[in-house]
PDB file of N, CA, C and O in Angstrom:
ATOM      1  N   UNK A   1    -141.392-117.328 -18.016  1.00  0.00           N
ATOM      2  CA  UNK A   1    -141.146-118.661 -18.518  1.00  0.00           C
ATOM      3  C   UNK A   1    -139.722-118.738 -19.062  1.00  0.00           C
ATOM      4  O   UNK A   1    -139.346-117.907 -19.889  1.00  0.00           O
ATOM      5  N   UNK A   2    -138.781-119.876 -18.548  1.00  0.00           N
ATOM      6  CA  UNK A   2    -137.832-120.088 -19.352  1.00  0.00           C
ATOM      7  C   UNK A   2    -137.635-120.841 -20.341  1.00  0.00           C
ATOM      8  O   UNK A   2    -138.330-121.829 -20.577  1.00  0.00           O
ATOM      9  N   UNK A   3    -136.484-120.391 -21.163  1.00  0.00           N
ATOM     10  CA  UNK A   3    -136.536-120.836 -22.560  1.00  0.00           C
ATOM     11  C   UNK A   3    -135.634-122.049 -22.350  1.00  0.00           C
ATOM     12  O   UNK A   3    -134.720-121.855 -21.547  1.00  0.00           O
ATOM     13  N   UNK A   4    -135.694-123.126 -22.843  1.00  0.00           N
ATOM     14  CA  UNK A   4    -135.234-124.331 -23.082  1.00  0.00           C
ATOM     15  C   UNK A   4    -134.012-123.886 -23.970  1.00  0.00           C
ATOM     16  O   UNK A   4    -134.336-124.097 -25.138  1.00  0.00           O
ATOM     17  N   UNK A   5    -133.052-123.487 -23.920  1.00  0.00           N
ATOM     18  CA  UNK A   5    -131.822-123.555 -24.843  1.00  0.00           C
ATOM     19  C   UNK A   5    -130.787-124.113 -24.538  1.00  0.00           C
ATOM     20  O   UNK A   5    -130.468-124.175 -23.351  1.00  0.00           O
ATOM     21  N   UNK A   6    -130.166-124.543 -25.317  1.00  0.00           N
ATOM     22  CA  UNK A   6    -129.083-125.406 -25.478  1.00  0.00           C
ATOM     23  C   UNK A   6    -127.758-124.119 -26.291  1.00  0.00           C
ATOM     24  O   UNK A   6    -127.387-124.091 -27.465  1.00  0.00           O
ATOM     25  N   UNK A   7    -127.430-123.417 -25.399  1.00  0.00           N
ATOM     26  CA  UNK A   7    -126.477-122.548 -26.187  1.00  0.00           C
ATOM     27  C   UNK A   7    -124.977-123.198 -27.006  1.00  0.00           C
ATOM     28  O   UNK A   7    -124.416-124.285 -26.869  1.00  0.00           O
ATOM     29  N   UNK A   8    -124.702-122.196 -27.747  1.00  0.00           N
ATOM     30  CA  UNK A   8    -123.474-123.151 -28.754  1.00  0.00           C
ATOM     31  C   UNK A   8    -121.851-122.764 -28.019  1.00  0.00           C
ATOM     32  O   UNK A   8    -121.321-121.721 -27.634  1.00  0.00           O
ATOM     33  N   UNK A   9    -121.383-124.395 -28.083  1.00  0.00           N
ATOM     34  CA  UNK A   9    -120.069-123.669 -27.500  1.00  0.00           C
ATOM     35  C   UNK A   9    -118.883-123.843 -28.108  1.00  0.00           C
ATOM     36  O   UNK A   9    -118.399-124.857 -28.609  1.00  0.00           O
ATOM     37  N   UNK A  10    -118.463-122.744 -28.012  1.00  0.00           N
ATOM     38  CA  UNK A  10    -117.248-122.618 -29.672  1.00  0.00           C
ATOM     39  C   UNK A  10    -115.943-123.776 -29.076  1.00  0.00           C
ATOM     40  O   UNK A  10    -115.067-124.170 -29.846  1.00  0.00           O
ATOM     41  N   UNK A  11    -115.999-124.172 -27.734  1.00  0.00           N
ATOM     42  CA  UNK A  11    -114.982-125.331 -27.490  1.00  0.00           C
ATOM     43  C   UNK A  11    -115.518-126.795 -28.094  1.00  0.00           C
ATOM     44  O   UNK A  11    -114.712-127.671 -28.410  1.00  0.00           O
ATOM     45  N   UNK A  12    -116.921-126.964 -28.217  1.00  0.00           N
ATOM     46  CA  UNK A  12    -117.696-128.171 -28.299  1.00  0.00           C
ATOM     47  C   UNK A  12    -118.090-127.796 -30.221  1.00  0.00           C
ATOM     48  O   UNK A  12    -119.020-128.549 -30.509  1.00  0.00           O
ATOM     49  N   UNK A  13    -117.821-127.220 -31.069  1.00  0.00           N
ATOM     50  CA  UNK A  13    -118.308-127.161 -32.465  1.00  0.00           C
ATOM     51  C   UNK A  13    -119.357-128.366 -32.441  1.00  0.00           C
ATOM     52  O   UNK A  13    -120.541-128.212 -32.743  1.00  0.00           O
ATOM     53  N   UNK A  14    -118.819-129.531 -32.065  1.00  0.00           N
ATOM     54  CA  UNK A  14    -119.929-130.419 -32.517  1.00  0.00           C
ATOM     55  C   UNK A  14    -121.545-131.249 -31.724  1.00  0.00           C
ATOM     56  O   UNK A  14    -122.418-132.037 -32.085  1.00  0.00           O
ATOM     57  N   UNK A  15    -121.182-130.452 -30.485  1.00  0.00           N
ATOM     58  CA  UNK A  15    -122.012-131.142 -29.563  1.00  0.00           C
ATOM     59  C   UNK A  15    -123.543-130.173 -29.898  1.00  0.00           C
ATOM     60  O   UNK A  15    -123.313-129.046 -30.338  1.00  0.00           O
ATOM     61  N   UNK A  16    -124.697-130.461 -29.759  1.00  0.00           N
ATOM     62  CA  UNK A  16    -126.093-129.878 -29.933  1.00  0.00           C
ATOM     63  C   UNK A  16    -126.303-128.719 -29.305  1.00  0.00           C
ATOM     64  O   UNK A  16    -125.983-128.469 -28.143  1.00  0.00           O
ATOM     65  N   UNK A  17    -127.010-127.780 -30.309  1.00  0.00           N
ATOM     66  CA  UNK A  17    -127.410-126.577 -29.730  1.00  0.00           C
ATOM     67  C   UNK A  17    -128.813-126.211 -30.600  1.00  0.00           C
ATOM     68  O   UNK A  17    -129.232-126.792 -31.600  1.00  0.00           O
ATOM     69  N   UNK A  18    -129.344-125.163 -29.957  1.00  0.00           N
ATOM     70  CA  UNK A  18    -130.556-124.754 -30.371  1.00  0.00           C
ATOM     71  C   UNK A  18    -130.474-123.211 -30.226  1.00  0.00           C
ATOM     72  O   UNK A  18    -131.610-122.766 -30.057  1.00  0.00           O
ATOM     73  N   UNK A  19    -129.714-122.430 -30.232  1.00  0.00           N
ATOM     74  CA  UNK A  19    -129.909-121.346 -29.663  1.00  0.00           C
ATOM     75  C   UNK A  19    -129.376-120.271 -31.186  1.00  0.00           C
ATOM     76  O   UNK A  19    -128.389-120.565 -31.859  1.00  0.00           O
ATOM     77  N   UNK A  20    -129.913-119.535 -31.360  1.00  0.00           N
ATOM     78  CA  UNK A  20    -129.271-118.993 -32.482  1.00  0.00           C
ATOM     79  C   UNK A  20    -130.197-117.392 -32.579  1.00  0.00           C
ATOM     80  O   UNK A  20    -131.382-117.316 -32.256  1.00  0.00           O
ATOM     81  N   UNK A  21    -129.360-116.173 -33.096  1.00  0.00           N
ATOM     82  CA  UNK A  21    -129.814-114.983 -32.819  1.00  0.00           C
ATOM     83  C   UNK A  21    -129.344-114.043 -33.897  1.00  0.00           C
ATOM     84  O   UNK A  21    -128.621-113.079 -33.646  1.00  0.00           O
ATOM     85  N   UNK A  22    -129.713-114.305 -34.938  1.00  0.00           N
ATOM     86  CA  UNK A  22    -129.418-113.628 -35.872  1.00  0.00           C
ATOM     87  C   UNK A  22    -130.340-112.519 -36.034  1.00  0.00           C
ATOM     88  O   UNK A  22    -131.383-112.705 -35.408  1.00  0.00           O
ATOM     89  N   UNK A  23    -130.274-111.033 -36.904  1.00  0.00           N
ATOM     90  CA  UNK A  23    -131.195-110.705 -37.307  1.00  0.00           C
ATOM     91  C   UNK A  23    -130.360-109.858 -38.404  1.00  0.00           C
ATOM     92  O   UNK A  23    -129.240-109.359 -38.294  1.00  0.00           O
ATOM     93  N   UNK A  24    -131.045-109.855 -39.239  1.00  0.00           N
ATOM     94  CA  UNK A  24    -130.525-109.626 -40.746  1.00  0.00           C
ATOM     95  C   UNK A  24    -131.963-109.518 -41.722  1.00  0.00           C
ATOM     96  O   UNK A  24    -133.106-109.973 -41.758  1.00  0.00           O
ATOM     97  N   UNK A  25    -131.300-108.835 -42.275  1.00  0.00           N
ATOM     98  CA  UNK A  25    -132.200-108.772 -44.023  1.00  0.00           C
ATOM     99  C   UNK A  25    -131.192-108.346 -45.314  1.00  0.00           C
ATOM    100  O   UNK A  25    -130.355-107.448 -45.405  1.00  0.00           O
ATOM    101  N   UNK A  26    -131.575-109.234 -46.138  1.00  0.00           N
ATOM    102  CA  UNK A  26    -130.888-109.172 -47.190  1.00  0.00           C
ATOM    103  C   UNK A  26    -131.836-109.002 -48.453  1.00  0.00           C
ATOM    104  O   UNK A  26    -132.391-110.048 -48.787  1.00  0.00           O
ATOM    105  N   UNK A  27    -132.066-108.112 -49.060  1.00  0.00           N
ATOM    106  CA  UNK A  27    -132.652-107.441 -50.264  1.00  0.00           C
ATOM    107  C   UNK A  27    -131.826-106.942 -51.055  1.00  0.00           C
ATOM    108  O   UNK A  27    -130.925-106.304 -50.510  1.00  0.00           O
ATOM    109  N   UNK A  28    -131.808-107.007 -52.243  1.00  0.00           N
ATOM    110  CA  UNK A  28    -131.422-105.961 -53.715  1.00  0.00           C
ATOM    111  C   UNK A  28    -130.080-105.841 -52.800  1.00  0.00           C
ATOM    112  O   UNK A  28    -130.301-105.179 -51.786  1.00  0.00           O
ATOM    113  N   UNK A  29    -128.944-106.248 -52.892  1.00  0.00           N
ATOM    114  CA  UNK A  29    -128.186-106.302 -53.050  1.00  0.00           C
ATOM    115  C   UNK A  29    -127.504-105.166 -51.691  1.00  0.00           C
ATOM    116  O   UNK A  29    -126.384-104.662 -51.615  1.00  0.00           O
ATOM    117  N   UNK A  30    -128.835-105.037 -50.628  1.00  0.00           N
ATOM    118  CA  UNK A  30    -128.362-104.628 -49.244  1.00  0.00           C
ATOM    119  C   UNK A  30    -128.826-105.306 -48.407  1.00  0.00           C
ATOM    120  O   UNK A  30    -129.956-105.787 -48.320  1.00  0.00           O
ATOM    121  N   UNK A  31    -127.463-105.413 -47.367  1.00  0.00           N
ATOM    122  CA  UNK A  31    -127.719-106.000 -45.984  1.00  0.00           C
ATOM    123  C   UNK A  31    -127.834-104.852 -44.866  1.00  0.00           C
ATOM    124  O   UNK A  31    -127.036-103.953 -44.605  1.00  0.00           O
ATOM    125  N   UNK A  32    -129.428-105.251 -44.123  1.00  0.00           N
ATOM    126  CA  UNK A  32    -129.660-104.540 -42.775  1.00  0.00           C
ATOM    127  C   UNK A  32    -129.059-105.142 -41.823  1.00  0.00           C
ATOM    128  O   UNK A  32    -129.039-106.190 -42.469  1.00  0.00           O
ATOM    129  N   UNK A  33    -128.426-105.498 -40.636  1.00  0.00           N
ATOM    130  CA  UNK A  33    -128.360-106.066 -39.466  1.00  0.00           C
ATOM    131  C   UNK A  33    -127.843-104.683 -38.666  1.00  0.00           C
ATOM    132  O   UNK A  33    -127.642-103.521 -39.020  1.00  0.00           O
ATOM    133  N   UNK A  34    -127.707-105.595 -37.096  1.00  0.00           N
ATOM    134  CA  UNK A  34    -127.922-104.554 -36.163  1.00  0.00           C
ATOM    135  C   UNK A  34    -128.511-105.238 -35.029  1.00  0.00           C
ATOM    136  O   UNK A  34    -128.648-106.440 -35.256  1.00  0.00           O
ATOM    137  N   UNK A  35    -128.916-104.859 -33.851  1.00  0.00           N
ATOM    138  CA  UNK A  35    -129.352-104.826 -32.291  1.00  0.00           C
ATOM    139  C   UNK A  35    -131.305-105.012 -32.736  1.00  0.00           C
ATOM    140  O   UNK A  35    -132.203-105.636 -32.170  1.00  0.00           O
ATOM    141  N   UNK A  36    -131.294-104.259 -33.813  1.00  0.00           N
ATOM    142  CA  UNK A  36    -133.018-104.366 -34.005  1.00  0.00           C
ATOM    143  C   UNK A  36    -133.561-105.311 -33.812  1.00  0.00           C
ATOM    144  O   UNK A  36    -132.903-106.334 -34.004  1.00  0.00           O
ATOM    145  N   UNK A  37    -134.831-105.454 -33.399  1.00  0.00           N
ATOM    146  CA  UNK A  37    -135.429-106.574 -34.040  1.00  0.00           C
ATOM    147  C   UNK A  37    -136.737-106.367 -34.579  1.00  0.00           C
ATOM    148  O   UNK A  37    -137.548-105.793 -33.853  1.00  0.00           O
ATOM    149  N   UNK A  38    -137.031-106.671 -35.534  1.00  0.00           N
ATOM    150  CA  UNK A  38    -138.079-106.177 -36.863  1.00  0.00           C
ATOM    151  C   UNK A  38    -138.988-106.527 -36.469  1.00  0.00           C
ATOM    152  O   UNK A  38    -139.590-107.385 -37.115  1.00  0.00           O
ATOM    153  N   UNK A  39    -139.578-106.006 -35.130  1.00  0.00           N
ATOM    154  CA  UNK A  39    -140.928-105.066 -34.688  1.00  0.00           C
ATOM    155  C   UNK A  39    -140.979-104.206 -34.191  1.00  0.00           C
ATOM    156  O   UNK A  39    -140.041-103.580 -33.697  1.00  0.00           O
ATOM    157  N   UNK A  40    -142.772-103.792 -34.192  1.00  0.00           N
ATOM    158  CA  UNK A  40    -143.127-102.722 -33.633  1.00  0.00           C
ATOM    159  C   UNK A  40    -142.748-102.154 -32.314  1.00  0.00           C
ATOM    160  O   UNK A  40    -142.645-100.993 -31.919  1.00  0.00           O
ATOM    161  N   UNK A  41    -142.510-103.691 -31.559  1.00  0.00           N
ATOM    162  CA  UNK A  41    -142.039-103.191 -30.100  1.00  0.00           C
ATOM    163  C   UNK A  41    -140.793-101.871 -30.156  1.00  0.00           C
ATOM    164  O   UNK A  41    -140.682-100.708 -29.768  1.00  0.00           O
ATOM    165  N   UNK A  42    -140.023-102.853 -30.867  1.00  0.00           N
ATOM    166  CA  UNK A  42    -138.378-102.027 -31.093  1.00  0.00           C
ATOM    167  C   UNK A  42    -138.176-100.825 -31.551  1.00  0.00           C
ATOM    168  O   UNK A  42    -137.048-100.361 -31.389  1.00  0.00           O
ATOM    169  N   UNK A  43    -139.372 -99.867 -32.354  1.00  0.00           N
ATOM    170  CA  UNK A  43    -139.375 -98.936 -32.682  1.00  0.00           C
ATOM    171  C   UNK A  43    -139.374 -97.856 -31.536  1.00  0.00           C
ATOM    172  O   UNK A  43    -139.210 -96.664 -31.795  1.00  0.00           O
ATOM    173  N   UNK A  44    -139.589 -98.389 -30.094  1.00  0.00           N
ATOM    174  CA  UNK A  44    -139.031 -97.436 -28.737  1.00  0.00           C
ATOM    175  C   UNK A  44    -138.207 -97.464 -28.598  1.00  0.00           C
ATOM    176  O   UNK A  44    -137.663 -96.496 -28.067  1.00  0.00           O
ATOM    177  N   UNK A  45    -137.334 -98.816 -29.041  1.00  0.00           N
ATOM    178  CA  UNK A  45    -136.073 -98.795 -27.986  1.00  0.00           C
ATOM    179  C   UNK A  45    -135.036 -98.163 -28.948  1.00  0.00           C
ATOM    180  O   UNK A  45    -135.139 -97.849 -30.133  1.00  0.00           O
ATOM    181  N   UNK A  46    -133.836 -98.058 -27.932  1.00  0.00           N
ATOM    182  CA  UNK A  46    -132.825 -97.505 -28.690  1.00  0.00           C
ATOM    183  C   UNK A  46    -131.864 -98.640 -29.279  1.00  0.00           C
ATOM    184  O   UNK A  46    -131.121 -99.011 -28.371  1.00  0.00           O
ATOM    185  N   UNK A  47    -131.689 -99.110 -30.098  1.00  0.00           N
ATOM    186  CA  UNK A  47    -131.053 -99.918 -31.320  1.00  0.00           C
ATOM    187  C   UNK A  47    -129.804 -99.273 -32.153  1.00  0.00           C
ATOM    188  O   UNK A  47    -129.453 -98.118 -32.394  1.00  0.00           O
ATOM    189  N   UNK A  48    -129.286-100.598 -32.486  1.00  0.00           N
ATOM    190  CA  UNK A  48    -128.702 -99.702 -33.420  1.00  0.00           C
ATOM    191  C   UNK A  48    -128.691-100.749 -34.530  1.00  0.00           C
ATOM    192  O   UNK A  48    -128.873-101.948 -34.314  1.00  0.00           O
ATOM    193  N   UNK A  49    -128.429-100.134 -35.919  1.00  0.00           N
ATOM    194  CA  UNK A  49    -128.771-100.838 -37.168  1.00  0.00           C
ATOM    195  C   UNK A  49    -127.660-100.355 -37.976  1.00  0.00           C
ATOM    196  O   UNK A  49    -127.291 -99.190 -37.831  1.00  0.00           O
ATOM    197  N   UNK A  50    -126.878-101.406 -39.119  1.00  0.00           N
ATOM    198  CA  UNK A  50    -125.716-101.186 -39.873  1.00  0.00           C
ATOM    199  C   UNK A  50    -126.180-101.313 -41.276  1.00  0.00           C
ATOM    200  O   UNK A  50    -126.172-102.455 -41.736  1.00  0.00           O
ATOM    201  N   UNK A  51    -126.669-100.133 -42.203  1.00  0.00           N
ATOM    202  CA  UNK A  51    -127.466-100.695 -43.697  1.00  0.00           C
ATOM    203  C   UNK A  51    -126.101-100.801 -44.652  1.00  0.00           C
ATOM    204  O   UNK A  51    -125.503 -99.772 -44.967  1.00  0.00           O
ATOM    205  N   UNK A  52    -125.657-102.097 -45.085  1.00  0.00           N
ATOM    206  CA  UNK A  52    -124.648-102.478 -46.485  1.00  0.00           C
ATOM    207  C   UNK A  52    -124.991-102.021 -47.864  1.00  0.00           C
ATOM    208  O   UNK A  52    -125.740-102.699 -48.566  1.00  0.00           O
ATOM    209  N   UNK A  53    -124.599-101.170 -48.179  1.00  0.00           N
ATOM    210  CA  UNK A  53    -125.090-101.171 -50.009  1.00  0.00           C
ATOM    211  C   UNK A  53    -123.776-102.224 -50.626  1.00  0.00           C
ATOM    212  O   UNK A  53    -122.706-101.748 -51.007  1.00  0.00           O
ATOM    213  N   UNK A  54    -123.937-103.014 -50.634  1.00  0.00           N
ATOM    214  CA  UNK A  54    -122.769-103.774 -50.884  1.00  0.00           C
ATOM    215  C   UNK A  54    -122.550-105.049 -52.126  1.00  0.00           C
ATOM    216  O   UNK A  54    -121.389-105.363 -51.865  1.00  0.00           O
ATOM    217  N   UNK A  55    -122.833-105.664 -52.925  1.00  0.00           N
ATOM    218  CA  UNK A  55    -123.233-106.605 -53.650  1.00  0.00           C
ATOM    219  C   UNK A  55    -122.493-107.800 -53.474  1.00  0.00           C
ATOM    220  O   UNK A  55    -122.996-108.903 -53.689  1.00  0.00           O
ATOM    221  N   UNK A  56    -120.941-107.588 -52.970  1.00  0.00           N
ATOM    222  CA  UNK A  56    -120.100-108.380 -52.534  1.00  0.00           C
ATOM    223  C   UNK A  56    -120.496-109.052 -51.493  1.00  0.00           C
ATOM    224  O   UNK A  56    -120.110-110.220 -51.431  1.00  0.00           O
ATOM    225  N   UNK A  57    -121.305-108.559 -50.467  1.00  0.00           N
ATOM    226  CA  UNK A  57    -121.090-108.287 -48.654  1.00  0.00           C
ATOM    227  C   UNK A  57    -122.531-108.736 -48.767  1.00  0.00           C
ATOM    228  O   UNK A  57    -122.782-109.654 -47.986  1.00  0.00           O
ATOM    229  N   UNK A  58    -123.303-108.443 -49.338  1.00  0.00           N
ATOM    230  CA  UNK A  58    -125.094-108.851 -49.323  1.00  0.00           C
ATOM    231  C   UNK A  58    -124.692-110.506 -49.707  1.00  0.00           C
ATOM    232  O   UNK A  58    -124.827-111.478 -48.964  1.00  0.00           O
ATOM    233  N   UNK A  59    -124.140-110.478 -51.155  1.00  0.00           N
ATOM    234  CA  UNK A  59    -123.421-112.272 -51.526  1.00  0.00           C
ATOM    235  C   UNK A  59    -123.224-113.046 -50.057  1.00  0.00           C
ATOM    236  O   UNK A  59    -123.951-113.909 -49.565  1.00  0.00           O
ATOM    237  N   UNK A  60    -122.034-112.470 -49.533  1.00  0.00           N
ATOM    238  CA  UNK A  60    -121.407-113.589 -48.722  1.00  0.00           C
ATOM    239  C   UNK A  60    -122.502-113.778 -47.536  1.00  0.00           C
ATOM    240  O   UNK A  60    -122.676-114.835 -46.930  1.00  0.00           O
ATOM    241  N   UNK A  61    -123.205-112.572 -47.313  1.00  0.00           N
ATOM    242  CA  UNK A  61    -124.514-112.714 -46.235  1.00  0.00           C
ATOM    243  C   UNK A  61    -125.360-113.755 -46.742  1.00  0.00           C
ATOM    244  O   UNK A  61    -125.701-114.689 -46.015  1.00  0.00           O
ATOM    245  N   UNK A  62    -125.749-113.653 -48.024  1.00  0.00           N
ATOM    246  CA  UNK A  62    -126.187-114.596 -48.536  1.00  0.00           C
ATOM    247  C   UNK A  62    -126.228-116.198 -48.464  1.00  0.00           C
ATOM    248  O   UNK A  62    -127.242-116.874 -48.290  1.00  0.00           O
ATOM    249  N   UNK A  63    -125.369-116.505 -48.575  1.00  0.00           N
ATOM    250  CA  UNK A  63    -124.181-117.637 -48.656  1.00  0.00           C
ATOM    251  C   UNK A  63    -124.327-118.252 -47.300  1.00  0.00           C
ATOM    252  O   UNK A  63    -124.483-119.452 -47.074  1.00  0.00           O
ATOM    253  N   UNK A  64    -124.243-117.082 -46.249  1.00  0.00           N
ATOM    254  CA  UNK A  64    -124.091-117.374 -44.726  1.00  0.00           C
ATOM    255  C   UNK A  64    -125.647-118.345 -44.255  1.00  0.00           C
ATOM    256  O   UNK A  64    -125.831-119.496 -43.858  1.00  0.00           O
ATOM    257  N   UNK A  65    -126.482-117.258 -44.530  1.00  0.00           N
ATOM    258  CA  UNK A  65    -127.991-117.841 -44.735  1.00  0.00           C
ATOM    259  C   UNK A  65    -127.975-119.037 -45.466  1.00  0.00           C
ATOM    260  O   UNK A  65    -127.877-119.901 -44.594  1.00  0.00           O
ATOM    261  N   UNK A  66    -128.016-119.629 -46.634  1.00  0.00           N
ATOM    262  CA  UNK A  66    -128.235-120.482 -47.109  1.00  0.00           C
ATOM    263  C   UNK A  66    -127.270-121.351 -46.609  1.00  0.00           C
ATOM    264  O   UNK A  66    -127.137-122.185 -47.504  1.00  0.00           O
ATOM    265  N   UNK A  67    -126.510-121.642 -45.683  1.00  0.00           N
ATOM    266  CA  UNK A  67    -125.575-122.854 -45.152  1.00  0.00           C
ATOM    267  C   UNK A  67    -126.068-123.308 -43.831  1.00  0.00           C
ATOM    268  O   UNK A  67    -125.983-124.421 -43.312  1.00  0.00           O
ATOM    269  N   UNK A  68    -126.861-121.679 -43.184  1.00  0.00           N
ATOM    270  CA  UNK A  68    -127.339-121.994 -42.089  1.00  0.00           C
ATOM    271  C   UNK A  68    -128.773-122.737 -42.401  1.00  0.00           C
ATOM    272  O   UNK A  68    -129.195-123.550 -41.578  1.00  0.00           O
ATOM    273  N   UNK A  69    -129.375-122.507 -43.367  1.00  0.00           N
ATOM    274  CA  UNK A  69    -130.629-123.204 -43.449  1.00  0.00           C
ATOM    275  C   UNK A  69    -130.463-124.767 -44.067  1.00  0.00           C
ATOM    276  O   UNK A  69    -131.384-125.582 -44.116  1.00  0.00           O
ATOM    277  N   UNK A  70    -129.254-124.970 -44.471  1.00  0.00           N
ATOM    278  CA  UNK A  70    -128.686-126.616 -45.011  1.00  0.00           C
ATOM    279  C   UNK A  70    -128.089-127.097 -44.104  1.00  0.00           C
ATOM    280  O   UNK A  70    -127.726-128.266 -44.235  1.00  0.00           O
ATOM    281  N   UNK A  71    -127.791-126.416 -42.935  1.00  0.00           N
ATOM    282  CA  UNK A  71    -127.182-127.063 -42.116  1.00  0.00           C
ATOM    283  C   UNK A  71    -128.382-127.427 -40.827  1.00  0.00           C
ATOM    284  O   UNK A  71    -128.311-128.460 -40.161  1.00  0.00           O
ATOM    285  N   UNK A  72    -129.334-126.502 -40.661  1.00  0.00           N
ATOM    286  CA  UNK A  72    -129.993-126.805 -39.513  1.00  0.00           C
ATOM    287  C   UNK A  72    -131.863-127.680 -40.215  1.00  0.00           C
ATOM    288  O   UNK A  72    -132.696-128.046 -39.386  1.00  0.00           O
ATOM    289  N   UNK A  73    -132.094-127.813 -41.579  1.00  0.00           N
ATOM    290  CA  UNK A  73    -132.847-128.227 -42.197  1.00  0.00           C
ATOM    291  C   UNK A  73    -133.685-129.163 -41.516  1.00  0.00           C
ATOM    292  O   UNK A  73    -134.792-129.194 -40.979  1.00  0.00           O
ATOM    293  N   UNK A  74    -132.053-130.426 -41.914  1.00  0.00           N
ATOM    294  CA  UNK A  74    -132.561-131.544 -41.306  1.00  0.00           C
ATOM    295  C   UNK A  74    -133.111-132.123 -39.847  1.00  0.00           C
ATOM    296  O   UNK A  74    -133.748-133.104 -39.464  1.00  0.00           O
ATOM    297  N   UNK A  75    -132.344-130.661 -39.111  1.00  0.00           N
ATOM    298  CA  UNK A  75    -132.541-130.843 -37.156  1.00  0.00           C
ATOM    299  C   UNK A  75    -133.615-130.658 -37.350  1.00  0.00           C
ATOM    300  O   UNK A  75    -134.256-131.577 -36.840  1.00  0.00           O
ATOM    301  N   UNK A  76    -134.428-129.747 -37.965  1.00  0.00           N
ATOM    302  CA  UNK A  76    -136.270-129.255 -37.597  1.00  0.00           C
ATOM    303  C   UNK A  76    -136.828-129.932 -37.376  1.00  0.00           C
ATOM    304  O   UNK A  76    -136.701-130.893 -38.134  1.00  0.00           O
ATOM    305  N   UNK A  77    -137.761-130.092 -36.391  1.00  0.00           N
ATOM    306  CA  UNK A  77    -139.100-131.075 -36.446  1.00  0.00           C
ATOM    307  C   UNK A  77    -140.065-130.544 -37.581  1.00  0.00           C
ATOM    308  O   UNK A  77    -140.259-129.377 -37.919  1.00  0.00           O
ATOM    309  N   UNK A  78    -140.491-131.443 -37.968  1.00  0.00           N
ATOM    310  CA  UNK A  78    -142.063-131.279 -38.667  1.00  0.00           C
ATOM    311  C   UNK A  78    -143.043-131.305 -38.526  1.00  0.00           C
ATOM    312  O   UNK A  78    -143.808-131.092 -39.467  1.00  0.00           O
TER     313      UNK A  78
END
């Protein structure tokens, strides 16, 4: 089955997209990201993962998240 996406294009900033691929975790003042993706499947594959002990760097991850969720809020259906 294909996926209906609307990928983002850094010439178009403003035209509609749906496509987005983050994977991250941000806890206590560390950021996980990386190739993973936080399942069981992925525990075969070969990945790779970057752990931040950072408080600065977890912040601005932070920050990143909460703009992306104020920015795409209002697009959601309900």
């Amino acid at each position: 089955m294909r996926k209906n996406s609307i990928p983002y294009d850094r010439n178009r900033p403003h035209d509609p997209h749906n496509f987005m691929h983050n994977k991250l975790i941000i806890a206590d003042e560390v950021v996980v990201t990386g190739s993973f993706n936080f399942s069981n499947h992925a525990m075969g594959n070969a990945e790779n993962v970057l752990l931040m002990q950072d408080e600065g760097i977890a912040s601005k991850y932070e920050d990143y998240v909460r703009q992306l969720m104020t920015r795409y809020k209002a697009r959601t259906p309900t």
